[in-house]
C-alpha positions in Angstrom: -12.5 -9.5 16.0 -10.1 -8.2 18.5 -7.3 -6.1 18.0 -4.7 -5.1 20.3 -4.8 -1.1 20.3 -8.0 0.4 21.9 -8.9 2.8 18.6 -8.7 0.0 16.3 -11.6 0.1 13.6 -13.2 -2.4 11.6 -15.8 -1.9 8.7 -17.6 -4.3 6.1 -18.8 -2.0 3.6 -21.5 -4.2 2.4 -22.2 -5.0 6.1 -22.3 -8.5 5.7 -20.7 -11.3 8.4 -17.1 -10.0 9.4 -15.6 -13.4 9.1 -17.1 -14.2 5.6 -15.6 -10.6 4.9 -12.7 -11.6 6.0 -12.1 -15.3 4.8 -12.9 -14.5 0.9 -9.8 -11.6 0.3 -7.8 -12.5 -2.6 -5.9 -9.4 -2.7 -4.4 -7.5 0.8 -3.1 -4.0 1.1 -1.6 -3.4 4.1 0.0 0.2 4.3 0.7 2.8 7.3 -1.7 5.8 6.4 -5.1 6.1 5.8 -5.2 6.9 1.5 -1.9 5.3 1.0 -4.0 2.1 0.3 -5.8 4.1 -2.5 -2.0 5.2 -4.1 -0.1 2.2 -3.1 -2.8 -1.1 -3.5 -4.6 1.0 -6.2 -3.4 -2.4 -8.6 -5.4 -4.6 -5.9 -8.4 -2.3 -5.9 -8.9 -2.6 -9.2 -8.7 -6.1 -10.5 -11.2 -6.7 -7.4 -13.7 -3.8 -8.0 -17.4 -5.2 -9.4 -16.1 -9.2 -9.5 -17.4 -11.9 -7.1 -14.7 -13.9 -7.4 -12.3 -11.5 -6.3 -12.4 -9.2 -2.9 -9.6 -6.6 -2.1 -9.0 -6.3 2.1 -7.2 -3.1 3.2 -5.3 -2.4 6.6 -4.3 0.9 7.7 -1.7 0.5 10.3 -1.7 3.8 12.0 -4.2 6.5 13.5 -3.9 9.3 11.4 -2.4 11.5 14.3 -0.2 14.4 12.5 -1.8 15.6 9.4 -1.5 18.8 7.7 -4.4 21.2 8.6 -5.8 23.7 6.6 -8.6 25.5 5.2 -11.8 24.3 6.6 -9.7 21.7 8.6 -7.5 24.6 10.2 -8.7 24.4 13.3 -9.6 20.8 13.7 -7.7 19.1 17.3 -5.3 16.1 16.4 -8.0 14.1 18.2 -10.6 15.5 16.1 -8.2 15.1 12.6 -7.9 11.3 13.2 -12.1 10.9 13.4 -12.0 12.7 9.9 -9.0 10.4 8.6 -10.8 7.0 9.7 -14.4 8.1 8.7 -12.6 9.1 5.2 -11.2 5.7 5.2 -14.3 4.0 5.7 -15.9 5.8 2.4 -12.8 5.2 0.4 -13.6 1.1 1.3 -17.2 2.0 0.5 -16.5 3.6 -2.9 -13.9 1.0 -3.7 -16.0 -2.1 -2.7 -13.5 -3.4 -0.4 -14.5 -7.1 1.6 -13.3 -5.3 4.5 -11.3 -2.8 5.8 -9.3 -2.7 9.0 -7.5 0.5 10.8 -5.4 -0.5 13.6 -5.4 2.5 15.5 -1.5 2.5 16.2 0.6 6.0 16.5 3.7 6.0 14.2 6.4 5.9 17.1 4.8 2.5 18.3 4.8 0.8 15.0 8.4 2.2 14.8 9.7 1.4 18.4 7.6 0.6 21.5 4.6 -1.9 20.5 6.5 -3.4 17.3 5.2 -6.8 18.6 1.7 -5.7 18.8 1.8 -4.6 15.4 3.4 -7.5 14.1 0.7 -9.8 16.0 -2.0 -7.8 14.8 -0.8 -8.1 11.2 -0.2 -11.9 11.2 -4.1 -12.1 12.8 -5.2 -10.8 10.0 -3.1 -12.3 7.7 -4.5 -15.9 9.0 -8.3 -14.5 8.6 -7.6 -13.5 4.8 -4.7 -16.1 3.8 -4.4 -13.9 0.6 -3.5 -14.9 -3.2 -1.8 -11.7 -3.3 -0.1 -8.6 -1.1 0.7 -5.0 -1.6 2.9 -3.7 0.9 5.1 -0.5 1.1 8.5 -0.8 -0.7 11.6 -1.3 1.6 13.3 2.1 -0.2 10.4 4.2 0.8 11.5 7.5 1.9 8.8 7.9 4.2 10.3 6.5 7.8 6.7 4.9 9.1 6.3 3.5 5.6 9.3 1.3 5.8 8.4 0.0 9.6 5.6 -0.9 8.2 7.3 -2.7 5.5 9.2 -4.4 8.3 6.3 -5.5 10.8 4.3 -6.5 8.0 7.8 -8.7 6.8 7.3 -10.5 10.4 4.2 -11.2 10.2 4.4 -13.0 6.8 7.9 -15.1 7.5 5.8 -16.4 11.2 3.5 -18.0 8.5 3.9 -21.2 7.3 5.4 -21.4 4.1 2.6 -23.1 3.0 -0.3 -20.9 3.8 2.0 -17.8 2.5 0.9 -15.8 -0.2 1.6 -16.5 -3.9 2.9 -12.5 -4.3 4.4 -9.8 -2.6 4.5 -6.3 -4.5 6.2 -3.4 -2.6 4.2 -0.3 -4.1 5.5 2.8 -4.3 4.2 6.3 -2.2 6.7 8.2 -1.4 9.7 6.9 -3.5 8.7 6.2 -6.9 10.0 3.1 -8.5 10.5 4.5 -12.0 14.4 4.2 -11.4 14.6 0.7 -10.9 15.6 -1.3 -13.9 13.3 -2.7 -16.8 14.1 -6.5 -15.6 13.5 -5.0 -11.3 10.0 -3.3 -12.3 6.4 -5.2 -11.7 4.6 -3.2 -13.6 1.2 -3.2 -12.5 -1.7 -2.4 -15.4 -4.3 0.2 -14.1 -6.5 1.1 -16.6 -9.7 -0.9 -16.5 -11.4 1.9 -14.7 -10.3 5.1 -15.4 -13.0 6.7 -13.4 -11.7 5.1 -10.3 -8.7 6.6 -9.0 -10.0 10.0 -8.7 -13.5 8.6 -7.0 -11.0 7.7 -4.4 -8.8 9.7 -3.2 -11.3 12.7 -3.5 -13.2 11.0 -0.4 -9.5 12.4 1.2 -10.8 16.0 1.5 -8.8 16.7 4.6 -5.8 15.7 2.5 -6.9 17.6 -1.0 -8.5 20.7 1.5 -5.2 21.0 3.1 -3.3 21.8 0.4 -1.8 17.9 -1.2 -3.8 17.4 -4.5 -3.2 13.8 -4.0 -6.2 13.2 -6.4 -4.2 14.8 -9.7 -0.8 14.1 -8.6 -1.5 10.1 -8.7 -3.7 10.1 -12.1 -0.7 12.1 -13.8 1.6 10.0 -12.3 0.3 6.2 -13.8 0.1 8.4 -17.1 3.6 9.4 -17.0 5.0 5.9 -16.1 2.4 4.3 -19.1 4.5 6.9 -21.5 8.1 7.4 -20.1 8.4 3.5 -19.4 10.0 2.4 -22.6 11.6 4.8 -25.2 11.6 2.4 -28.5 7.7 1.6 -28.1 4.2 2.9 -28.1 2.1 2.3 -25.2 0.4 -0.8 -24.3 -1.7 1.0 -21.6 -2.7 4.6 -20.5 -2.3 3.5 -17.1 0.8 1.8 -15.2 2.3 1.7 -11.9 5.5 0.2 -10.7 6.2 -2.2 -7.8 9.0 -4.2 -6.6 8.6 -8.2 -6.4 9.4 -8.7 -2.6 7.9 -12.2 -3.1 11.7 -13.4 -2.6 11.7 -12.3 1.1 8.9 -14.6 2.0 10.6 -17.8 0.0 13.5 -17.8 2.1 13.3 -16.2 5.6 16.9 -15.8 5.9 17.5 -13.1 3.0 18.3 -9.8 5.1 15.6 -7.0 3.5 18.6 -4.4 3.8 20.6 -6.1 1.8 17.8 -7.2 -0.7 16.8 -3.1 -1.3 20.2 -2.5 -1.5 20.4 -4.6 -4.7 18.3 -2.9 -6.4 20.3 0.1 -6.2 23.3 -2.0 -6.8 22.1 -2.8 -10.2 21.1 0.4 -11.2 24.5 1.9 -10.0 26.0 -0.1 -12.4 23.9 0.6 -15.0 24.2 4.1 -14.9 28.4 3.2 -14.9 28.3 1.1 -17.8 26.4 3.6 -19.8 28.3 6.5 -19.2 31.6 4.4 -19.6 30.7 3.3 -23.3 30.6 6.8 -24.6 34.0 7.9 -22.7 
C-alpha cells in the first residue's frame, strides 16, 4: 500500500491481510489529527465495535507536528512528539477494533497549500480500497483552519468518484465548532450510547494530549451528555448519549453545489430563526 508522503503509517490492528482490512470498511473516518477520529467518528466507532459485519477504517491526515507539551512530555523534540502521537494512534485503533487505520504523515501547511493534490490523491486511494457505506468527515464550519482543508481535500476526493461507487452518507462531525446551534431540522443526531465504557477507553490512550494539560477524555463524555439533555426542551430523553453532525451527503449528489455557500446556509437559517423569534415578542 503506497502512500505519497514518506512518514506515512499503516496498521491492522488484528494483523490480518491489509487488503482484506481494507476492502470490508463499512464506516470511514477521515479527520486531520491524530484523536480527532476518537471525538469526531466516535458514531462510526461504535456501531462497528465487536460486530463482523461491520468494520470502522480511520485516516489521520496529518503528522502530529505542533502539539502542546507538558508535564512528562515537556521536553519531548517535535520529531520525537509526532512518534508519541502515531504510536497513540495505533492503540486508540487497537482499543477500538478498527479494520485498519491509516496516518498519512502530511504537515498542516501542505494539506492547506503546497501538496493539496497529494492529499487529495491519497484520500481518493483510499477511498477506492474501502468504497464505504458510510463517512465521517470534519464539518465545513469548523473553526479549526486544518480541519476545514481537510474537509475540502477529502470533498475532492469523493466528487473524482463515480457517482455510483460514492458512499450512501456523508456526516460532517463536529471538533472544534460544535453543532448544537444548527437547527432541529439541520441536526443528524448521531446515538452514542451502546457502550458507555468506550469513549473514555479511547481518548485516555491520548496521554500526551490529557498529560499536557487538554482533558479531552471528560470534556467529550460531558459533552454527548449535554447534547442528550439540552437537545429538545418539551421532552425527556431518548438517549444518555448524542452527538450532532451535519448531512454533507448533498455535496456528493451534485458536484456543482459550492461547499461555501452550502455552510453558509446553515447559518442562514438559523439567522433567521433567531430574527423571527425575537420579532414575535416585539
Amino acid at each position: 500500500m503506497l502512500f505519497r508522503h514518506s512518514k506515512a503509517d499503516l496498521f491492522v490492528p488484528d494483523q490480518g491481510d491489509p487488503a482484506q482490512a481494507f476492502s470490508r470498511v463499512t464506516h470511514l473516518g477521515i479527520v486531520s489529527h491524530q484523536d480527532d477520529l476518537e471525538i469526531a467518528a466516535y458514531h462510526g466507532i461504535t456501531e462497528c465495535f465487536r460486530r463482523d459485519d461491520k468494520w470502522f477504517g480511520g485516516v489521520v491526515v496529518t503528522n502530529g507536528a505542533g502539539s502542546p507539551r507538558k508535564g512528562p512530555y515537556a521536553e519531548y523534540t517535535d520529531e520525537g512528539m509526532q512518534e508519541v502521537r502515531k504510536q497513540e494512534q495505533r492503540k486508540a485503533a487497537f482499543v477500538g477494533e478498527y479494520s485498519v487505520m491509516v496516518q498519512l504523515g502530511y504537515p498542516s501547511e501542505e494539506v492547506k497549500h503546497s501538496r493539496r493534490e497529494d492529499v487529495s490523491a491519497d484520500i481518493l486511494s483510499i477511498l477506492k480500497m474501502t468504497q464505504p457505506q458510510f463517512v465521517y468527515l470534519h464539518n465545513p464550519a469548523d473553526r479549526h483552519d486544518t480541519h476545514v482543508a481537510t474537509f475540502l481535500r477529502c470533498l475532492e476526493a469523493l466528487r473524482a468518484l463515480p457517482k455510483e461507487a460514492r458512499p450512501q452518507k456523508v456526516f460532517g462531525c463536529e471538533v472544534w465548532r460544535k453543532l448544537d446551534w444548527l437547527l432541529a431540522d439541520d441536526k443528524v443526531m448521531l446515538w452514542v450510547d451502546q457502550f458507555p465504557h468506550l469513549i473514555s477507553a479511547l481518548i485516555a490512550v491520548f496521554d500526551s494530549q490529557i498529560s499536557g494539560g487538554k482533558r479531552y477524555d471528560l470534556a467529550e463524555e460531558g459533552l454527548r451528555r449535554a447534547n442528550a439533555t439540552y437537545f429538545d426542551s418539551h421532552t425527556t430523553d431518548d438517549t444518555s448519549s448524542l452527538t450532532f453532525a451535519m448531512d454533507l451527503t448533498p455535496l456528493i449528489q451534485d458536484d456543482k453545489l459550492d461547499p461555501e455557500e452550502f455552510a453558509l446556509g446553515f447559518v442562514d437559517r438559523l439567522k433567521e430563526d433567531v430574527r423571527a423569534r425575537i420579532r414575535k415578542f416585539q
